[in-house]
VOPAGU-2260 file (C-alpha; in pm, 1 decimal, decimal comma):
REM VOPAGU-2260
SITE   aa  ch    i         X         Y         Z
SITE  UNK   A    0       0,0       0,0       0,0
SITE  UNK   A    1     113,5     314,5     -67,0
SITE  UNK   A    2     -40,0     718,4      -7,5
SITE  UNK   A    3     -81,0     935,7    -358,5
SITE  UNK   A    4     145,7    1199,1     -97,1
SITE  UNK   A    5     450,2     952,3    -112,6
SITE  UNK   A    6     413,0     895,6    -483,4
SITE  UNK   A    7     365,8    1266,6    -595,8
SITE  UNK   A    8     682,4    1450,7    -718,4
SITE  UNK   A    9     900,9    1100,7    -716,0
SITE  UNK   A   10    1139,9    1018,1   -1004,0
SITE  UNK   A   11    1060,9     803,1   -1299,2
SITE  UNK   A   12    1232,7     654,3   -1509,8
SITE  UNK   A   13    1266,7     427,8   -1785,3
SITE  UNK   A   14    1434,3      51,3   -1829,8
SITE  UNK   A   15    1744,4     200,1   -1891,0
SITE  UNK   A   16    1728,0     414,7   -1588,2
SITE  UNK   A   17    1707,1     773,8   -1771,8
SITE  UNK   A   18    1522,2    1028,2   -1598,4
SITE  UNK   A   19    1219,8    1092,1   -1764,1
SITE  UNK   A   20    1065,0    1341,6   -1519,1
SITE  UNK   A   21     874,6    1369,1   -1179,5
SITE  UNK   A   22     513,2    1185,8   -1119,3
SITE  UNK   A   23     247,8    1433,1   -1105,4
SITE  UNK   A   24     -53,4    1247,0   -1083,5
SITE  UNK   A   25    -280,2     908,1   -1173,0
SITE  UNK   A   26    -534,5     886,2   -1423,0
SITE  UNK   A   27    -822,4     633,4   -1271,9
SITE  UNK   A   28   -1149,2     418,0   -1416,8
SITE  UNK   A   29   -1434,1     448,1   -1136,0
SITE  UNK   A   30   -1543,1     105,8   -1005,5
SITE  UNK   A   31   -1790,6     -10,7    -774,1
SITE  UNK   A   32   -1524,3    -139,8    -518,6
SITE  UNK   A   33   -1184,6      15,8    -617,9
SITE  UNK   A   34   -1081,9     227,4    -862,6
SITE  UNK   A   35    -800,4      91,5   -1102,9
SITE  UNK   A   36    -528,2     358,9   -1209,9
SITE  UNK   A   37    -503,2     319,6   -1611,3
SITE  UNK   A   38    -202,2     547,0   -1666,4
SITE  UNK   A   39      62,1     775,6   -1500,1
SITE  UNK   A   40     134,0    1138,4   -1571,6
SITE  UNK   A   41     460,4    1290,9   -1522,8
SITE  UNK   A   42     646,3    1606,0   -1589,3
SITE  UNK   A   43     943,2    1617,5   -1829,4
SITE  UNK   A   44    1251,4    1857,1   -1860,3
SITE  UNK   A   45    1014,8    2091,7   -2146,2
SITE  UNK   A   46     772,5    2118,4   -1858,1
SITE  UNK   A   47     515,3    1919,5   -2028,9
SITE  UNK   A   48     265,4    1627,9   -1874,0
SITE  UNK   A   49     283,0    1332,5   -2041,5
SITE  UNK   A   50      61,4    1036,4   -1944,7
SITE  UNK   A   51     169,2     644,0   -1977,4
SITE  UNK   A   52       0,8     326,5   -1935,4
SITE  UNK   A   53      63,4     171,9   -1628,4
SITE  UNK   A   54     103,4    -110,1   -1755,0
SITE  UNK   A   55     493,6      31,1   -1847,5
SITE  UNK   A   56     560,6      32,1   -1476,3
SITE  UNK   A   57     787,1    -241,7   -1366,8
SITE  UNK   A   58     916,7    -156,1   -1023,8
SITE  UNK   A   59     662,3      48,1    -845,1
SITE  UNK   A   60     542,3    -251,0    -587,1
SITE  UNK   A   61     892,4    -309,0    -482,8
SITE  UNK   A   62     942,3      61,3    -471,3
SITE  UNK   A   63     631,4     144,6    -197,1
SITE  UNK   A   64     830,9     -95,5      54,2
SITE  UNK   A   65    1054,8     165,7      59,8
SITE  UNK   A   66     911,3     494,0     223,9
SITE  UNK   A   67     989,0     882,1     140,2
SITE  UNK   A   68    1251,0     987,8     -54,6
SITE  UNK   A   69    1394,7     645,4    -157,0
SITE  UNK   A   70    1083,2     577,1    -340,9
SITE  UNK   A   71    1117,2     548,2    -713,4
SITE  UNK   A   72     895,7     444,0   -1000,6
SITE  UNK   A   73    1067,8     234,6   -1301,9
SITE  UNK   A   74     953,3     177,0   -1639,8
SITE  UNK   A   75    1017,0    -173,6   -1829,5
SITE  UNK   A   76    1078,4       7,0   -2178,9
SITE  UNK   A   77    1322,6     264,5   -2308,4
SITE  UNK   A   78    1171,8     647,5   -2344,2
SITE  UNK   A   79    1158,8     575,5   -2694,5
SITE  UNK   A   80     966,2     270,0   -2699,8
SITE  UNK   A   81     721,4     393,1   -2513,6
SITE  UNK   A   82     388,2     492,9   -2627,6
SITE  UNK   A   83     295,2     812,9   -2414,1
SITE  UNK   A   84       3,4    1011,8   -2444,1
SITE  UNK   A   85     -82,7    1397,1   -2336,6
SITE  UNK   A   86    -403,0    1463,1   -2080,1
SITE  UNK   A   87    -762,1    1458,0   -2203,4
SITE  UNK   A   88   -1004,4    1691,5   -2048,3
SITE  UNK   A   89   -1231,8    1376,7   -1955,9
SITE  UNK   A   90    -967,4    1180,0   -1753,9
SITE  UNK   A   91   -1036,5    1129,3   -1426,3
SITE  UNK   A   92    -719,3    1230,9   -1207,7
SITE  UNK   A   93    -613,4    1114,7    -829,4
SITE  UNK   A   94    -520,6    1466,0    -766,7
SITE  UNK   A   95    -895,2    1573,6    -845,1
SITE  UNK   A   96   -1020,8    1389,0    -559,6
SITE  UNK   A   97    -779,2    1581,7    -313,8
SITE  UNK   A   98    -893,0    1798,1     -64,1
SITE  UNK   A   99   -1228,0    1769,0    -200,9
SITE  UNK   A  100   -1594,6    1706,1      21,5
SITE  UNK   A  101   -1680,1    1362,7      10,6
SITE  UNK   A  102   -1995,9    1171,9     140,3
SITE  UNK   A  103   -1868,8     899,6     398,6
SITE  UNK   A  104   -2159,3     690,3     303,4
SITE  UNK   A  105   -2121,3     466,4     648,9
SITE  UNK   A  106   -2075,7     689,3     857,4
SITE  UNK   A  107   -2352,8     988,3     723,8
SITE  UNK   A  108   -2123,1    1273,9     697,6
SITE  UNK   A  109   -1901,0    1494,1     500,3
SITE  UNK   A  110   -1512,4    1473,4     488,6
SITE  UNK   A  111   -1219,4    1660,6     354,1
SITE  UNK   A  112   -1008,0    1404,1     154,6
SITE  UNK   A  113    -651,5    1474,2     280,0
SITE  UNK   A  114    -452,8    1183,8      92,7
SITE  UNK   A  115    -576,2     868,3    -105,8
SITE  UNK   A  116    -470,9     510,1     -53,3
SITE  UNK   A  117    -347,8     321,2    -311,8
SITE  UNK   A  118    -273,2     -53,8    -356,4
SITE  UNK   A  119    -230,5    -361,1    -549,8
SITE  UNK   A  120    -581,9    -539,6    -616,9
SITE  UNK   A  121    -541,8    -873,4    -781,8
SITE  UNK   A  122    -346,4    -766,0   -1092,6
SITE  UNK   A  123    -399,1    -404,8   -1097,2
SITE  UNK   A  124    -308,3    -107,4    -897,8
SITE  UNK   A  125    -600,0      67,2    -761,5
SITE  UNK   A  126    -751,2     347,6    -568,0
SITE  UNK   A  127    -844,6     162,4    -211,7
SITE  UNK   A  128    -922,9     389,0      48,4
SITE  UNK   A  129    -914,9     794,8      80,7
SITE  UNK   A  130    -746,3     933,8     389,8
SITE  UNK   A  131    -950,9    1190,4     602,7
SITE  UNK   A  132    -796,1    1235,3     957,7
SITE  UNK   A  133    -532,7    1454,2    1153,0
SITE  UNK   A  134    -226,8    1198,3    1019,7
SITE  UNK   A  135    -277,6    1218,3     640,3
SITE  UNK   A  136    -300,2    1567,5     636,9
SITE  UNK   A  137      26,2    1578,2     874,7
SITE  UNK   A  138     186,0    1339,4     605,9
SITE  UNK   A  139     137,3    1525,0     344,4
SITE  UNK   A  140     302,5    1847,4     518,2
SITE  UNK   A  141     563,6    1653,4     529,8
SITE  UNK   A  142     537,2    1605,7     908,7
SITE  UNK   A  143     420,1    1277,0     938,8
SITE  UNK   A  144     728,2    1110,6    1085,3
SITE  UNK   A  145     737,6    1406,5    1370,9
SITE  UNK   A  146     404,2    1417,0    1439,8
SITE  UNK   A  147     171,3    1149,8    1246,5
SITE  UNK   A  148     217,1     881,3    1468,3
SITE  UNK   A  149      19,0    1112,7    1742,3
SITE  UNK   A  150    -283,9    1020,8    1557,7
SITE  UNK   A  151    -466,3     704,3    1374,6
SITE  UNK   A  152    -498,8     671,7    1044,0
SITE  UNK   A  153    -887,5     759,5     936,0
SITE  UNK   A  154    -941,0     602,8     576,7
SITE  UNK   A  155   -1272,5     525,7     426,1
SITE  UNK   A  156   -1288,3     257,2     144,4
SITE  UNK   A  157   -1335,3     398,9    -183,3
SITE  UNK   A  158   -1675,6     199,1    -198,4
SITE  UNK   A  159   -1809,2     414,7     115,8
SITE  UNK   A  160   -1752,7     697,2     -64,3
SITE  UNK   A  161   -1959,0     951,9    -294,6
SITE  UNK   A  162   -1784,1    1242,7    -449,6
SITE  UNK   A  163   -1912,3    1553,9    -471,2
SITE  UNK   A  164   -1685,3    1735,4    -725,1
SITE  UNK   A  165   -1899,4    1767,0   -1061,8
SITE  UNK   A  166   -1687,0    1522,6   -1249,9
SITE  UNK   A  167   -1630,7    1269,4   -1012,9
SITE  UNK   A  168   -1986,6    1266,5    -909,2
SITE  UNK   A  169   -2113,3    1199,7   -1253,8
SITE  UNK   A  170   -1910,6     875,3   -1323,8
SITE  UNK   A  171   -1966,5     748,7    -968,6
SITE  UNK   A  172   -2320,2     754,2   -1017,4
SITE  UNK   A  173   -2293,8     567,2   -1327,2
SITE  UNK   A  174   -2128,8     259,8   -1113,0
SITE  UNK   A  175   -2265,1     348,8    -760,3
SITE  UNK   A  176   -2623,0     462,7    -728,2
SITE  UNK   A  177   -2646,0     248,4    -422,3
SITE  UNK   A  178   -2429,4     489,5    -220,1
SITE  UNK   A  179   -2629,5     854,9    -105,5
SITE  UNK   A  180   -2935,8     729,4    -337,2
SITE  UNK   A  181   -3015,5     479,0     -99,9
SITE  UNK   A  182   -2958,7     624,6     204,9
SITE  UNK   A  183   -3285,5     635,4     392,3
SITE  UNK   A  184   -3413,2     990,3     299,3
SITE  UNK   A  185   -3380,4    1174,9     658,0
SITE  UNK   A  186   -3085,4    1035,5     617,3
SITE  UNK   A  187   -3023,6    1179,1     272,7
SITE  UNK   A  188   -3209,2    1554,1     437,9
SITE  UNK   A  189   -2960,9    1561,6     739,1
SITE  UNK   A  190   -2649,5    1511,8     439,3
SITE  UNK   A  191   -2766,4    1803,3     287,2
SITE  UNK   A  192   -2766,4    2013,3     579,1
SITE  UNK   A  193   -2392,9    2032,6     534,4
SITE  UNK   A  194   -2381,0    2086,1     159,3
SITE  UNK   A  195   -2334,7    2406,2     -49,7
SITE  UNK   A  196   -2606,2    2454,2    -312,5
SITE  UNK   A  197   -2433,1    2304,5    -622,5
SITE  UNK   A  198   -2363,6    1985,7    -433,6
SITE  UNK   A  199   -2724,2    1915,6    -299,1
SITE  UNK   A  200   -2812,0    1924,1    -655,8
SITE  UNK   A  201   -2590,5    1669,7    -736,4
SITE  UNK   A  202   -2757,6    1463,8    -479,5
SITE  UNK   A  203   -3089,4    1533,4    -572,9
SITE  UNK   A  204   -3046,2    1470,4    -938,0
SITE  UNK   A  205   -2904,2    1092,5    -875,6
SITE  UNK   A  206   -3241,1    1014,6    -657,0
SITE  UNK   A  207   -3527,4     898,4    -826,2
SITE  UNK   A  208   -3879,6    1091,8    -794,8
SITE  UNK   A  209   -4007,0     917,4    -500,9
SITE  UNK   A  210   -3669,8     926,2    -278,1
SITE  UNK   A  211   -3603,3    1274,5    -397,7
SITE  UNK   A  212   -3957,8    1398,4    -285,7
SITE  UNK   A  213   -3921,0    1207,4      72,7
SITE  UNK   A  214   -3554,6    1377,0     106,5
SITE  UNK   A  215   -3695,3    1699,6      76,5
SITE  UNK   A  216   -3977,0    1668,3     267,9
SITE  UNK   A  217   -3728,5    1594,0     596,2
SITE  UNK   A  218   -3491,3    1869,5     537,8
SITE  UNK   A  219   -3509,3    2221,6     653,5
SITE  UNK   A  220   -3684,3    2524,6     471,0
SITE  UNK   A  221   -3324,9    2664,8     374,1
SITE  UNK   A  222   -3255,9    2335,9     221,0
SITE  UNK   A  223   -3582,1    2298,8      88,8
SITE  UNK   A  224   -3553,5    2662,4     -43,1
SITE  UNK   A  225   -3213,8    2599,2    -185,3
SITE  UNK   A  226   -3317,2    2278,6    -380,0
SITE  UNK   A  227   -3564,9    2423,4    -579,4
SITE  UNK   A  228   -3404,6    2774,8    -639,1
SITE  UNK   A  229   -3330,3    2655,9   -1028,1
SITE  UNK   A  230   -3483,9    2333,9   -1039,6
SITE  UNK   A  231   -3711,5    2348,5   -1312,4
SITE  UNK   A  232   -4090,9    2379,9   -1302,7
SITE  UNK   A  233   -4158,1    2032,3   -1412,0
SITE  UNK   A  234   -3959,5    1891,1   -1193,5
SITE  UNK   A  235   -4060,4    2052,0    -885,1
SITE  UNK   A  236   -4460,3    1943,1   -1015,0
SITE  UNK   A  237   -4401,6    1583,4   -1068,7
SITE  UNK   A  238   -4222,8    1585,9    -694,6
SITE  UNK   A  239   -4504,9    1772,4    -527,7
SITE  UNK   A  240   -4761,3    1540,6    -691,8
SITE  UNK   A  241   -4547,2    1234,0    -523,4
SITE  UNK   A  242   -4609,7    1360,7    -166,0
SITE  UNK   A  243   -4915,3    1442,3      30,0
SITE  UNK   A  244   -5058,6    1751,7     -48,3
SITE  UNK   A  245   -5066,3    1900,0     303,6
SITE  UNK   A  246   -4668,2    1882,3     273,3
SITE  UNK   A  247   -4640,5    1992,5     -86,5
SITE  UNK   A  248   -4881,3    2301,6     -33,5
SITE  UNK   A  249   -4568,2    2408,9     309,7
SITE  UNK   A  250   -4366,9    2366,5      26,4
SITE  UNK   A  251   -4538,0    2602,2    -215,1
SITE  UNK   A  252   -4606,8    2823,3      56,2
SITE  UNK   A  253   -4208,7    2892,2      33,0
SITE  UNK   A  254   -4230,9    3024,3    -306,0
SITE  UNK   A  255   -4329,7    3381,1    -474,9
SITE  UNK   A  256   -4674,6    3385,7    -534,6
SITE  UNK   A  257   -4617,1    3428,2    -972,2
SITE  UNK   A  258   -4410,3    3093,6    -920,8
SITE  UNK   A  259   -4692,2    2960,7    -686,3
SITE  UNK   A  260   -4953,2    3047,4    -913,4
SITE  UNK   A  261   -4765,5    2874,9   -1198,9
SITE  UNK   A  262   -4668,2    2546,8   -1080,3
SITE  UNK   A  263   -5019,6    2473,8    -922,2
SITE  UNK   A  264   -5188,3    2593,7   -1253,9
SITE  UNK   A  265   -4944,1    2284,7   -1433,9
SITE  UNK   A  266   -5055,1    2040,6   -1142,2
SITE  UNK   A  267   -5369,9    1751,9   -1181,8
SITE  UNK   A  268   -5729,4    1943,8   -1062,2
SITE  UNK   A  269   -5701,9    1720,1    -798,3
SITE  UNK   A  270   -5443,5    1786,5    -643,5
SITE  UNK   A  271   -5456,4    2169,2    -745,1
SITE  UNK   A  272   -5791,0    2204,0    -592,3
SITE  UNK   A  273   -5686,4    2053,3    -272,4
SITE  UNK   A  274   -5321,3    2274,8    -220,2
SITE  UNK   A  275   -5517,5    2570,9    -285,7
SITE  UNK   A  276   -5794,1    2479,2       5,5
SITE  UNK   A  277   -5496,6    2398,6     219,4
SITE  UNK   A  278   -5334,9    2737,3     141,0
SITE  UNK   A  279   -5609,6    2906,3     251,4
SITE  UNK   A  280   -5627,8    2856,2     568,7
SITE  UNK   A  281   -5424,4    2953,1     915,6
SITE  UNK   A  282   -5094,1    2773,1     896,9
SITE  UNK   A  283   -5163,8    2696,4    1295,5
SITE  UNK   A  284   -5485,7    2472,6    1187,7
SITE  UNK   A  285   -5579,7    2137,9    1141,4
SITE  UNK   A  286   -5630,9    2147,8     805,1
SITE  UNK   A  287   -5273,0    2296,6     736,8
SITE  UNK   A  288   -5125,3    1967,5     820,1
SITE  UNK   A  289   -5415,9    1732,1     724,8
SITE  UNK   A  290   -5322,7    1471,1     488,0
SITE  UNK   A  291   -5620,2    1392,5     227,0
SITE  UNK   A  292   -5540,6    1009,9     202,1
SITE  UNK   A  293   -5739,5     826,4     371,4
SITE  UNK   A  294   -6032,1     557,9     357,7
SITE  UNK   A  295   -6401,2     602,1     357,1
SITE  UNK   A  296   -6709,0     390,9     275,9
SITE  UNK   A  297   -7062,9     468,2     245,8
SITE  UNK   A  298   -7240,2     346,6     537,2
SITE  UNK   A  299   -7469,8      91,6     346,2
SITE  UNK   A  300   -7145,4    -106,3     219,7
SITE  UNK   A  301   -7109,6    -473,4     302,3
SITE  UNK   A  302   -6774,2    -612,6     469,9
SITE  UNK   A  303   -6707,6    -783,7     149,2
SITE  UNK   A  304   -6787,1    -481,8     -45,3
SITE  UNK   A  305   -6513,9    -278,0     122,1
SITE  UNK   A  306   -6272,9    -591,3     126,0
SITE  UNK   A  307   -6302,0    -562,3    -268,9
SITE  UNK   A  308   -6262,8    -162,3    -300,7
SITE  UNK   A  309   -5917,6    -229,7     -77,1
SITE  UNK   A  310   -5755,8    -498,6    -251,8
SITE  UNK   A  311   -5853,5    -270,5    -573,1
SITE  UNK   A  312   -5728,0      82,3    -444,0
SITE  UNK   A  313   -5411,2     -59,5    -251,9
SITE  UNK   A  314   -5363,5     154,3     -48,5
SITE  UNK   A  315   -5025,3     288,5     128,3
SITE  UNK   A  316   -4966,0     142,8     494,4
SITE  UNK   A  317   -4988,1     526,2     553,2
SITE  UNK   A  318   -5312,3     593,0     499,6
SITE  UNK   A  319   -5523,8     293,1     600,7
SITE  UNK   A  320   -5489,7     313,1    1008,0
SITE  UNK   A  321   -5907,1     296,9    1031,0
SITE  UNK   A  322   -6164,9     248,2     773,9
SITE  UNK   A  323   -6432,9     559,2     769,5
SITE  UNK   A  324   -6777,5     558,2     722,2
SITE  UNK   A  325   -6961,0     821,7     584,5
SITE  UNK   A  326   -7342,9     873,6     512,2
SITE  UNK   A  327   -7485,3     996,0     145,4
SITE  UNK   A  328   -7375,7    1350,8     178,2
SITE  UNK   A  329   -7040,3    1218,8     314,3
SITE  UNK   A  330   -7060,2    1331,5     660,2
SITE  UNK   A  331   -6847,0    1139,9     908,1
SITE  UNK   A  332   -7081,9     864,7    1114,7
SITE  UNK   A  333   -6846,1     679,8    1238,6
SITE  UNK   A  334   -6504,6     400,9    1202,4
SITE  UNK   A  335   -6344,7      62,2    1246,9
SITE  UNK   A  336   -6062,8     -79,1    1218,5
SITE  UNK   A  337   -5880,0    -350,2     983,2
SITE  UNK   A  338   -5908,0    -600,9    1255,6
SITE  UNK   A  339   -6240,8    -537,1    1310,5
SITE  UNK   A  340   -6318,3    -602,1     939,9
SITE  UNK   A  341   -6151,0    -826,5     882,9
SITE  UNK   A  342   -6325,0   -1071,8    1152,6
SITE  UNK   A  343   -6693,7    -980,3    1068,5
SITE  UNK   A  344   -6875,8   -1166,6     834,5
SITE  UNK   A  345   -6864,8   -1110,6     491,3
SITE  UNK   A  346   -7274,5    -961,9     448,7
SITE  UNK   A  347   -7215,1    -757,9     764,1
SITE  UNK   A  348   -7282,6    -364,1     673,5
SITE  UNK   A  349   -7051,9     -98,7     784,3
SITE  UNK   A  350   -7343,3      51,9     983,9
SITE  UNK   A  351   -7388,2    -232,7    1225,2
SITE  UNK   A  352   -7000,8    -273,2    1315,2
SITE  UNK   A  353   -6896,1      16,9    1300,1
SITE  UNK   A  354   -6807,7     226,9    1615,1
SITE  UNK   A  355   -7026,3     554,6    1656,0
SITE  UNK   A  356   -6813,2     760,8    1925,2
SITE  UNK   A  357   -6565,0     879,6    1656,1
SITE  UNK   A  358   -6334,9    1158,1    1824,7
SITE  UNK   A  359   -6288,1    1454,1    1506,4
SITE  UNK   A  360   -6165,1    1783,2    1518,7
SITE  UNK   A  361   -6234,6    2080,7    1317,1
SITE  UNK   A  362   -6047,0    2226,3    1051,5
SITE  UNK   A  363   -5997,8    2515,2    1221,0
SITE  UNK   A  364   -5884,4    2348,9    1516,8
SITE  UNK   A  365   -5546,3    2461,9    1653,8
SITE  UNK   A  366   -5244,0    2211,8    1591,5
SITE  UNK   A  367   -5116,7    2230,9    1961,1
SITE  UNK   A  368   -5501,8    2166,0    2073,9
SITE  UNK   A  369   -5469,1    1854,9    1855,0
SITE  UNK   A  370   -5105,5    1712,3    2022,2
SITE  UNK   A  371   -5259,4    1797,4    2344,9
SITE  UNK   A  372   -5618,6    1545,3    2283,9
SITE  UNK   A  373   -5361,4    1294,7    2139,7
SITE  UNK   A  374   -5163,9    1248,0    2446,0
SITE  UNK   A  375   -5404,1    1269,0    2686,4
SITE  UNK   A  376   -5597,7    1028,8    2517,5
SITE  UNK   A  377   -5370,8     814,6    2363,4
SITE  UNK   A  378   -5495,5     847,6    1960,6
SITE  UNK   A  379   -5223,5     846,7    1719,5
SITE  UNK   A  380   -5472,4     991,2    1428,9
SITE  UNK   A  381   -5774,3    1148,0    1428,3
SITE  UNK   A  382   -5991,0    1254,2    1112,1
SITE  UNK   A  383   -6080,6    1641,1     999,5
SITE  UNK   A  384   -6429,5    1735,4     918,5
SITE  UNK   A  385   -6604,2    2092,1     785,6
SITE  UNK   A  386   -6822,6    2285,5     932,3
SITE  UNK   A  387   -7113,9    2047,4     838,7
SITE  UNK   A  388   -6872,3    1770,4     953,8
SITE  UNK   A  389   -6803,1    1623,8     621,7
SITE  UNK   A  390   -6504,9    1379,0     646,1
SITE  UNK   A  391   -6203,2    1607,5     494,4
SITE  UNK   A  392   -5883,6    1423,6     601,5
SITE  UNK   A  393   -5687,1    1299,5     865,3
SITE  UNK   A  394   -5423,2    1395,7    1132,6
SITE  UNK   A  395   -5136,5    1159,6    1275,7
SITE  UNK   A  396   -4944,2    1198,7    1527,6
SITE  UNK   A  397   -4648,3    1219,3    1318,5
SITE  UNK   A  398   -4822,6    1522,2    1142,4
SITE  UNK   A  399   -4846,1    1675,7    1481,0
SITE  UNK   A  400   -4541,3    1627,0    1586,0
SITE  UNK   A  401   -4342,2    1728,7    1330,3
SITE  UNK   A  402   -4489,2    2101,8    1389,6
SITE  UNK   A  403   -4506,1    2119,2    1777,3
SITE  UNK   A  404   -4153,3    1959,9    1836,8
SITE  UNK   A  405   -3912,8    2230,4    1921,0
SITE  UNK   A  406   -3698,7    2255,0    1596,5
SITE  UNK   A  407   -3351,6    2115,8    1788,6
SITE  UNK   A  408   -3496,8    1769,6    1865,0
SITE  UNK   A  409   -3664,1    1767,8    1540,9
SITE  UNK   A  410   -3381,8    1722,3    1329,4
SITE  UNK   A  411   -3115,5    1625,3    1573,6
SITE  UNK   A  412   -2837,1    1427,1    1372,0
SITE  UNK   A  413   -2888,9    1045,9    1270,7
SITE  UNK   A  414   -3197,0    1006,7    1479,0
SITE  UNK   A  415   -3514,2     911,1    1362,2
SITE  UNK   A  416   -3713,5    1221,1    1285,5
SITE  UNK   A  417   -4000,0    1048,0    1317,2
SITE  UNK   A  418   -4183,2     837,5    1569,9
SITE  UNK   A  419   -4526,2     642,2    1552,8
SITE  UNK   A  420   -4733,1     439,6    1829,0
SITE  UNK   A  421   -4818,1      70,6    1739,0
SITE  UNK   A  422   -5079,6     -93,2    1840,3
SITE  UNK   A  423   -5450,1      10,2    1856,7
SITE  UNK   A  424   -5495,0     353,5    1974,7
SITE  UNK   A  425   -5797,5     415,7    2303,7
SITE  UNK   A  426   -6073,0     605,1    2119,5
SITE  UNK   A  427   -6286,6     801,5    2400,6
SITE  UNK   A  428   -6630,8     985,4    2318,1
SITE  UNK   A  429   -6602,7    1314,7    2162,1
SITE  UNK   A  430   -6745,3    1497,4    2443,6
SITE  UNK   A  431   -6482,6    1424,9    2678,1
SITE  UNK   A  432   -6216,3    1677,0    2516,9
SITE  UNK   A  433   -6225,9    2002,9    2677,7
């Protein structure tokens, strides 16, 4: 094994031993474990960088056993037999990765790349590891034998890692799109946090619609904000349409109202209609934070009837914690859940096992009034209804808690931003909330 620090500015030279100049860097092929180095590139007397197949080098294993100075690399062909080559602007270059941010995959954060390990994989010499702690960076000051041994070694293996630097990033992604893209997405938000703006859009262009939207649903508003500065209109649509539309309309909420007015006028009626009712009411409210998928079934409707209507909607595990029941004019009468239908029989209606004492709130009701009912009573979600108490959506606690929270626990670093009860929640008659 060797450090790119111990190679860089050594001698090289041919069979013959003629200096041919000093090694200035390593041109690489990305790979999903290691990356193999495919030529050399030194400097010669004129000053120019000329670039050699490694396959020319002879000597260079028996070379690292030596350390500083005494290291050497030899070629196995006179300079004049050997095919050399001058730099392409495509070739990817050891030196690039240098002191550039890197995603530590593993461990969820972003480094400084101080030095990069190199060693002998199979038959080819590779890219192993990049060096990130207090050592390399002492090495490569050219106090590591002072001072180096003070510290360990911090390397992460090259198949931990996802650049960041434009280039880099592009071919990784090619070979590695199971590094950041799939992270778990609050894993992916809190990543972000420590990004400038160019490099979370190199993240968020290697997720796919579904991952991206959940990403930037868990970051912060300046995140948020910064993501969709220049991302373009129908991107931004087909994300918002991907997430529920109480969290897509705090996301348009964000923007100018010309850009606001735009994207919702490109989105489905649907979903349109139901932002803009969201939007228009106090951001402190219920139905701010309502979600709009959720389960209801006329009243009249046989067990077997609704059985059917799930297996042909499919709905998400999200939105299916208690079946509704509504009357004609779709005012809430009262619930069940799965368990419960699932045991009745078949030609049972909704109206005779369903359970009447449904606990609602308003959608005017204040968010904070809502966490309060929740804990005291131990409900995890509790459905919306109008002013002539027609079933509108539902609240979970996770809904609730994501706004009441204080901010600091919210997104504290690698923990789970979110938190959900199992089991089945107590439901208590309506009257009993003060």
């Amino acid at each position: 094994m060797v450090y790119f620090s111990q190679m860089r500015g050594r001698p090289v030279y041919d069979s013959e031993g003629t200096f041919l100049g000093s090694l200035v860097d390593l041109v690489f092929v990305d790979g999903e474990q290691y990356a193999g180095i495919t030529h050399l590139v030194y400097k010669g007397h004129d000053g120019y960088k000329r670039k050699v197949a490694f396959s020319f080098v002879k000597e260079l294993i028996e070379g690292v056993k030596k350390i500083g100075a005494s290291l050497e690399i030899n070629l196995t062909m006179k300079e004049e037999d050997i095919t050399q080559f001058f730099l392409k602007p495509s070739d990817l270059l050891v030196s690039e990765i240098m002191d550039k941010q890197v995603v530590d995959v593993n461990g969820l954060k972003i480094v400084r790349v101080n030095d990069v390990l190199l060693g002998k994989v199979g038959s080819k010499f590779c890219v192993v590891a990049v060096a990130v702690g207090n050592r390399s960076l002492l090495r490569r000051m050219g106090l590591g034998p002072v001072l180096g041994r003070r510290f360990q070694e911090r390397v992460i293996p090259w198949e931990s890692v996802e650049a960041l630097e434009p280039k880099l990033h592009g071919l990784h992604l090619k070979v590695q799109r199971d590094r950041v893209a799939d992270l778990h997405p609050e894993d992916i938000a809190d990543v972000m946090e420590d990004l400038t703006h160019n490099e979370r859009a190199l993240i968020f262009k290697s997720l796919n619609k579904k991952k991206a939207a959940e990403a930037l649903l868990g970051s912060e508003p300046d995140v948020q904000e910064s993501v969709l500065k220049n991302m373009k209109m129908e991107r931004i649509k087909d994300l918002l349409e991907e997430i529920p539309t109480d969290q897509a309309a705090d996301i348009i909420s964000m923007m100018s109202k010309s850009k606001s007015d735009k994207l919702l006028s490109s989105m489905r009626p649907d979903v349109e209609s139901k932002i803009k009712s969201i939007l228009n009411y106090p951001p402190e409210s219920a139905a701010a934070i309502m979600g709009t998928s959720f389960i209801s079934v006329p009243e009249d409707y046989t067990v077997e009837q609704t059985i059917d209507l799930l297996r042909k909607i499919a709905p998400s595990s999200e939105s299916i914690y208690h079946i509704y029941v509504v009357d004609a004019e779709g005012r809430l009468i009262g619930f069940l859940s799965i368990r419960r239908l699932i045991i009745a029989p078949p030609e049972s209606r909704m109206s005779d096992i369903m359970k009447k004492d449904v606990i609602y709130v308003k959608m005017s009701t204040p968010q904070e009034d809502i966490a309060k009912a929740m804990a005291k009573y131990d409900i995890f979600v509790v459905p919306v209804v109008n002013g002539d108490n027609v079933l509108k959506g539902i609240v979970t606690a996770d809904d609730v808690l994501t706004e009441v929270m204080p901010k600091q626990w919210r997104r504290h670093k690698y923990m789970p931003s979110r938190m959900r009860r199992k089991g089945q929640p107590r439901h208590v008659p309506k009257e009993t909330i003060a």
